[in-house]
FIRODO-826473 format. One line per 8 residues: number of its first residue (from 1); for each residue y, x, z of N, C-alpha, C. Coordinates in nm, 4 decimals, padded with zeros to 6 digits. Layout:
NUM) Y,X,Z,Y,X,Z,Y,X,Z  ...
END
This chain:
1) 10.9176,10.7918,05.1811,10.8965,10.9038,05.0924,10.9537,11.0315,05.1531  11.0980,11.0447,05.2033,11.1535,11.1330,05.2800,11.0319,11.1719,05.4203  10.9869,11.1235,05.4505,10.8617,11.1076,05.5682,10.7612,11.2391,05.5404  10.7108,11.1922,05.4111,10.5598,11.1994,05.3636,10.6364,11.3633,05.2854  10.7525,11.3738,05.2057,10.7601,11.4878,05.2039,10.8104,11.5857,05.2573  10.8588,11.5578,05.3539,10.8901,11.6696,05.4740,10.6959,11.7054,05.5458  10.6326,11.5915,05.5722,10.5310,11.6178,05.6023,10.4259,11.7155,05.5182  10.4292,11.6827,05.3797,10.3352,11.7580,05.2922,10.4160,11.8916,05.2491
9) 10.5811,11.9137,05.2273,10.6168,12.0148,05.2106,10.6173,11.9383,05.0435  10.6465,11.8207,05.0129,10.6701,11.8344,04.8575,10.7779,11.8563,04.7904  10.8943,11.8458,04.8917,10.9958,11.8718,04.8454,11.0662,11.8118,04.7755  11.0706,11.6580,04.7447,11.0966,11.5410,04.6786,11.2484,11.5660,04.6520  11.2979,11.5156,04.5559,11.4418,11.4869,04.5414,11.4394,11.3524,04.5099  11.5058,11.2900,04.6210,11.4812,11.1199,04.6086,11.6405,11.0678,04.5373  11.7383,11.1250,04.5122,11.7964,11.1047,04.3720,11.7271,11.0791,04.2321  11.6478,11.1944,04.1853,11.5697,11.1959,04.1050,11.4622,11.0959,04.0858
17) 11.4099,11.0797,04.2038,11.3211,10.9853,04.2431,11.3681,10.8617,04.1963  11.4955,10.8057,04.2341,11.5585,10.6909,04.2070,11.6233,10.7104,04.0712  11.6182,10.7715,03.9948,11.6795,10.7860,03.8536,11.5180,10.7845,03.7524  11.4325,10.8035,03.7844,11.2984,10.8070,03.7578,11.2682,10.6739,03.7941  11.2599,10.6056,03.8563,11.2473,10.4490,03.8362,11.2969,10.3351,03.7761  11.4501,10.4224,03.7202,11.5083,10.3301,03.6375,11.4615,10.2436,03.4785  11.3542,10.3604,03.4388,11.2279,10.3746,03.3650,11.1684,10.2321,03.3413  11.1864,10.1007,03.3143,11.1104,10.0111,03.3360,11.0676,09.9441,03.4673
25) 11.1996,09.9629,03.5373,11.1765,09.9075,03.6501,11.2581,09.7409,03.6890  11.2041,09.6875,03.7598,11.2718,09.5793,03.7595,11.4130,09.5656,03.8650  11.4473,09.7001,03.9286,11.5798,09.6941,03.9967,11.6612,09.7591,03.9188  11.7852,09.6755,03.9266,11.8496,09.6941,03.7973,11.8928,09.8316,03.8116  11.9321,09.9025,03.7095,11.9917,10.0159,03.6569,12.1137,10.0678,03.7548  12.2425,10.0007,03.7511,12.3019,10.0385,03.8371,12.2891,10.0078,03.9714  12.2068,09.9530,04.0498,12.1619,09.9791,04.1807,12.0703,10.0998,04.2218  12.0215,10.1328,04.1143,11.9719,10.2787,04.0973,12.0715,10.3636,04.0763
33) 12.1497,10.3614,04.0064,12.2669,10.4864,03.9897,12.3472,10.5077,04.1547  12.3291,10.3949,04.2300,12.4173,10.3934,04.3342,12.3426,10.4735,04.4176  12.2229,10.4613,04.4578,12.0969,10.5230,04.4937,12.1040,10.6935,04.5255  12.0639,10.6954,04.3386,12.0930,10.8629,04.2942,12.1927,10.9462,04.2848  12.3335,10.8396,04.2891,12.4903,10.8735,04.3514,12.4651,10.9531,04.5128  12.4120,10.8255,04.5558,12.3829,10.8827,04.7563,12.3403,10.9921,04.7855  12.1904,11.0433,04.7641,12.1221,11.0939,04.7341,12.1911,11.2604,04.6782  12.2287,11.2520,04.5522,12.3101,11.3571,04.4893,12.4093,11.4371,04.5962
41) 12.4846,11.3193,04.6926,12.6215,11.3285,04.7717,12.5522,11.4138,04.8668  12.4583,11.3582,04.9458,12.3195,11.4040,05.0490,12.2547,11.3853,05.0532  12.1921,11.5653,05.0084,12.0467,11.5251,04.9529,11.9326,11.5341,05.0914  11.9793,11.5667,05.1793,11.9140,11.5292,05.3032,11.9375,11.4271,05.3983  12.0166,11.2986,05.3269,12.0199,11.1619,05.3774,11.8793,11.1205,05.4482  11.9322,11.0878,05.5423,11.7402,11.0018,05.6577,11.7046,10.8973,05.5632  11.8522,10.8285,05.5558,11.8179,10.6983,05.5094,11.8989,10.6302,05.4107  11.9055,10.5268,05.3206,12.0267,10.4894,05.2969,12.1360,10.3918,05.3632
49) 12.0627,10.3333,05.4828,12.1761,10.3165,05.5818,12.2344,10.3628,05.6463  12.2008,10.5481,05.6388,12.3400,10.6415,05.6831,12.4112,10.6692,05.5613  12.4302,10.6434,05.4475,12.5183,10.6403,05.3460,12.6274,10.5282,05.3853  12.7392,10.5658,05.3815,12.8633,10.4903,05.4284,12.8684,10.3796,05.3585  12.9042,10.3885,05.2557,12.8631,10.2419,05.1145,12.7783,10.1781,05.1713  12.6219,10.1725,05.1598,12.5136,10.1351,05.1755,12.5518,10.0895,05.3319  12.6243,10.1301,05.4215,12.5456,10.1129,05.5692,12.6712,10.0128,05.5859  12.7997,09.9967,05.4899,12.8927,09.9157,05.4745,12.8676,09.7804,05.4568
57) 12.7837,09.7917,05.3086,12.8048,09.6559,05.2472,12.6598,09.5967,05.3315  12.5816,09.6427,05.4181,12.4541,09.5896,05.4545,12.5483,09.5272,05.6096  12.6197,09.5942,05.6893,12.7327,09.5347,05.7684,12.7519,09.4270,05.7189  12.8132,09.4185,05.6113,12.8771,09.3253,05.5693,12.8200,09.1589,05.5233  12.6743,09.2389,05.5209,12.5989,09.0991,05.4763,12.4724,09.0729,05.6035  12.4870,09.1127,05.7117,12.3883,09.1006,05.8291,12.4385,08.9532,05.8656  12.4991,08.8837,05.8874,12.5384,08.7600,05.9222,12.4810,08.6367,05.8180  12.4953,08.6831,05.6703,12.4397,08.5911,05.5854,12.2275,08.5837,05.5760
65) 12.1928,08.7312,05.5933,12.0883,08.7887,05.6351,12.0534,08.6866,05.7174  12.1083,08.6586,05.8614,12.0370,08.6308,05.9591,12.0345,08.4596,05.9482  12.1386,08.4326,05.8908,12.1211,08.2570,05.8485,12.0104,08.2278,05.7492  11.9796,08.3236,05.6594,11.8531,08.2649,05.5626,11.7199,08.2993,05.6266  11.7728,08.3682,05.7194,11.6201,08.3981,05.8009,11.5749,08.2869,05.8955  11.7063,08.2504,05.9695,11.6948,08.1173,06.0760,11.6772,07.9972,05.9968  11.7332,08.0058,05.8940,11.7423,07.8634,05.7840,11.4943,07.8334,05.7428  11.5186,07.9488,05.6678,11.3484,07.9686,05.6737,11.2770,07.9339,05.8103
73) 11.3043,08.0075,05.8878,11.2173,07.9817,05.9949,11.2280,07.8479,06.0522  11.3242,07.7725,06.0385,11.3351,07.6158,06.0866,11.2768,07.5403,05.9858  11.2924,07.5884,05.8423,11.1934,07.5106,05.7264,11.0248,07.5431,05.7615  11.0172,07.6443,05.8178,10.8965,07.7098,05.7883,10.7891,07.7337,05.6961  10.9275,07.8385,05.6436,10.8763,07.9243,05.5140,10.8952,08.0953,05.5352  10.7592,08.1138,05.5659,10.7528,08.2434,05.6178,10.7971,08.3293,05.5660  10.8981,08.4580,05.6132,10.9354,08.5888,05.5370,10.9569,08.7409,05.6094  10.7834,08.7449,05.6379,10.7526,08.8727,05.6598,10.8227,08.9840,05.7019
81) 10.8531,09.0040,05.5592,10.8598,09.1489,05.5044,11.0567,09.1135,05.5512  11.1207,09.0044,05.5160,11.2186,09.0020,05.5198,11.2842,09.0182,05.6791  11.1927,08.9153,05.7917,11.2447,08.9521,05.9041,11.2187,09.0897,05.9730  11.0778,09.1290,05.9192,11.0829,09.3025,05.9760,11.1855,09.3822,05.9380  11.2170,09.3778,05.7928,11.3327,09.4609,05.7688,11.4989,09.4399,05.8638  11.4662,09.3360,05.9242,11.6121,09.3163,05.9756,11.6202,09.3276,06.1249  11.4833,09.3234,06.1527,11.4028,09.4104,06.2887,11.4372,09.5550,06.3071  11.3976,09.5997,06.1678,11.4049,09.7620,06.1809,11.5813,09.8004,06.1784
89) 11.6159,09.7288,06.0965,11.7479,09.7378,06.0748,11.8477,09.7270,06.1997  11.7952,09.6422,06.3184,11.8569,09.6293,06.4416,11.8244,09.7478,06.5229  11.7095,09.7481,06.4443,11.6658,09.8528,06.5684,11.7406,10.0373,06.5534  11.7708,10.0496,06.4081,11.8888,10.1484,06.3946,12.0203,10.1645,06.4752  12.0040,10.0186,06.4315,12.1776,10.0360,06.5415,12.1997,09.9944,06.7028  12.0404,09.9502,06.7669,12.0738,09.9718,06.8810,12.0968,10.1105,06.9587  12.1684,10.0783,07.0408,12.2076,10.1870,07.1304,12.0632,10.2063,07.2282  12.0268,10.0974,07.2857,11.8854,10.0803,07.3699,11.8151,10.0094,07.2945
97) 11.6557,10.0533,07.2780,11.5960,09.9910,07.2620,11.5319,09.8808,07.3467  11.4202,09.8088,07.3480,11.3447,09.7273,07.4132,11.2557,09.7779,07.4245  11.2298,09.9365,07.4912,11.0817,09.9843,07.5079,11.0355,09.9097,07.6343  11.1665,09.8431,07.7270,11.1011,09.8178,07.8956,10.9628,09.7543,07.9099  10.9697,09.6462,07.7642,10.8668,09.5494,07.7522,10.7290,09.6451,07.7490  10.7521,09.7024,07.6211,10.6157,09.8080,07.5871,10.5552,09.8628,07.7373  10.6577,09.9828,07.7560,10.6296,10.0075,07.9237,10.5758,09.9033,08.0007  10.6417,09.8240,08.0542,10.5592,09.7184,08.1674,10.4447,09.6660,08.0978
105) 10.4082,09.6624,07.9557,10.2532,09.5824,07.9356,10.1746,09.7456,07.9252  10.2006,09.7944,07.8913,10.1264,09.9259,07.8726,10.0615,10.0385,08.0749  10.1648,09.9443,08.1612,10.1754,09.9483,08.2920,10.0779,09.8421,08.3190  10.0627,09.7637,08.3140,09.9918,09.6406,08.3241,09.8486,09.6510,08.2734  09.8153,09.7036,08.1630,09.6915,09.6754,08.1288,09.5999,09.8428,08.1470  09.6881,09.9622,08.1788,09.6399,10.1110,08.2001,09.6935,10.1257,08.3066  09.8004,10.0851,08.3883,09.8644,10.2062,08.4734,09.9156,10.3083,08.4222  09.9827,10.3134,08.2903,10.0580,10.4229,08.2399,10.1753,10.4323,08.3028
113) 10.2237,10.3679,08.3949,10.3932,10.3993,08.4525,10.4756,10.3770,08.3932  10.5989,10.3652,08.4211,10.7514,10.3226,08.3537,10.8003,10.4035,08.3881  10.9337,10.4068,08.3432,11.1305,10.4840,08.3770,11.1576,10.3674,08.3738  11.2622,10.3906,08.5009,11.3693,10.2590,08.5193,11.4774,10.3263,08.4563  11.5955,10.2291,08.4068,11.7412,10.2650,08.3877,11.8261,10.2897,08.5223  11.7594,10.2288,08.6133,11.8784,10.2212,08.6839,11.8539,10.3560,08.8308  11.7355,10.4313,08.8245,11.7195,10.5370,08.8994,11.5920,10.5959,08.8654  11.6037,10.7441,08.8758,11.4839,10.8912,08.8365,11.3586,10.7923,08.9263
121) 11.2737,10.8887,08.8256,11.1561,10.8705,08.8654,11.0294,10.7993,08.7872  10.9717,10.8061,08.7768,10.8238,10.7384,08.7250,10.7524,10.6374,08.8395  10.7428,10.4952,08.7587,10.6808,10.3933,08.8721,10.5594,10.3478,08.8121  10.5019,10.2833,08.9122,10.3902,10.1939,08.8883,10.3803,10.0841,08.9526  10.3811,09.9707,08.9147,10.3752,09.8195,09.0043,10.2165,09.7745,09.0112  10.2166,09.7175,09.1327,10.0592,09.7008,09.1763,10.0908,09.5416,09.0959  10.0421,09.5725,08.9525,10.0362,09.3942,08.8827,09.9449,09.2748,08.9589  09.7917,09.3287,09.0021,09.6870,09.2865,09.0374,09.7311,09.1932,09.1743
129) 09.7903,09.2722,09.3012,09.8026,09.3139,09.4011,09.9273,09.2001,09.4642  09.9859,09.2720,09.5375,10.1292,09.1805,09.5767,10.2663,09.2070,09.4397  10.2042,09.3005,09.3727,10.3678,09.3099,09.2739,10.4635,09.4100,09.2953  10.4439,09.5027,09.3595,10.5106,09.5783,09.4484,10.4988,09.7046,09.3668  10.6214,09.7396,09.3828,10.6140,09.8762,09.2817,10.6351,10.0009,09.3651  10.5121,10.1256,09.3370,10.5221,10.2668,09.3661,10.5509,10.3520,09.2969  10.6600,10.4818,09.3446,10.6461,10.6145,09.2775,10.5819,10.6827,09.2069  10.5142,10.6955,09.1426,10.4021,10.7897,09.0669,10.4568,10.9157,09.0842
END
């Protein structure tokens, strides 16, 4: 929502937003107040895992997170929505991402080139060929 109204210029107050759902909604009431607490504190929060609380107690429960996810996936009982979120959620707090992969298949199937970490420059590896990687 923060996305879509910076994009359209709507100007959202996502406090409000979250005090407006309390309305018949099925997340309870005070998990909404905690919300529109954040929100209120900074109202130009990215996210609510840069809220200290929020980015605390989700710390705090990433370990139990990742056992019901491994527990599921060894039952195999699929959860989507649950392992992306903890995808995206890693992917906040890495320091590096895993673009190398993207790069080398995106190298592989166009010749779009890479960055190495470990020295300047833009490469290209002859995939087809002997394997051998050039300068671009």
């Amino acid at each position: 929502m923060a996305a879509g109204s910076a994009e359209y210029d709507w100007h959202l107050d996502l406090g409000k937003v979250a005090a407006i759902w309390r309305g018949g909604c099925i997340i309870r009431a005070a998990f909404l107040d905690r919300i529109t607490r954040a929100y209120e504190a900074q109202p130009q929060l990215p996210s609510l895992l840069a809220d200290k609380s929020f980015a605390e107690e989700i710390a705090a429960a990433q370990d139990d997170w990742r056992d019901v996810l491994a527990t599921a996936a060894r039952q195999g009982v699929p959860t989507p929505a649950f392992a992306a979120t903890l995808a995206y959620y890693d992917s906040l707090r890495a320091e590096r991402l895993p673009a190398a992969l993207t790069q080398g298949q995106r190298d592989y199937f166009g010749a779009h080139t890479y960055r190495r970490t470990d020295r300047d420059g833009v490469f290209h590896t002859l995939w087809g060929g002997d394997k051998t990687e050039v300068d671009s």
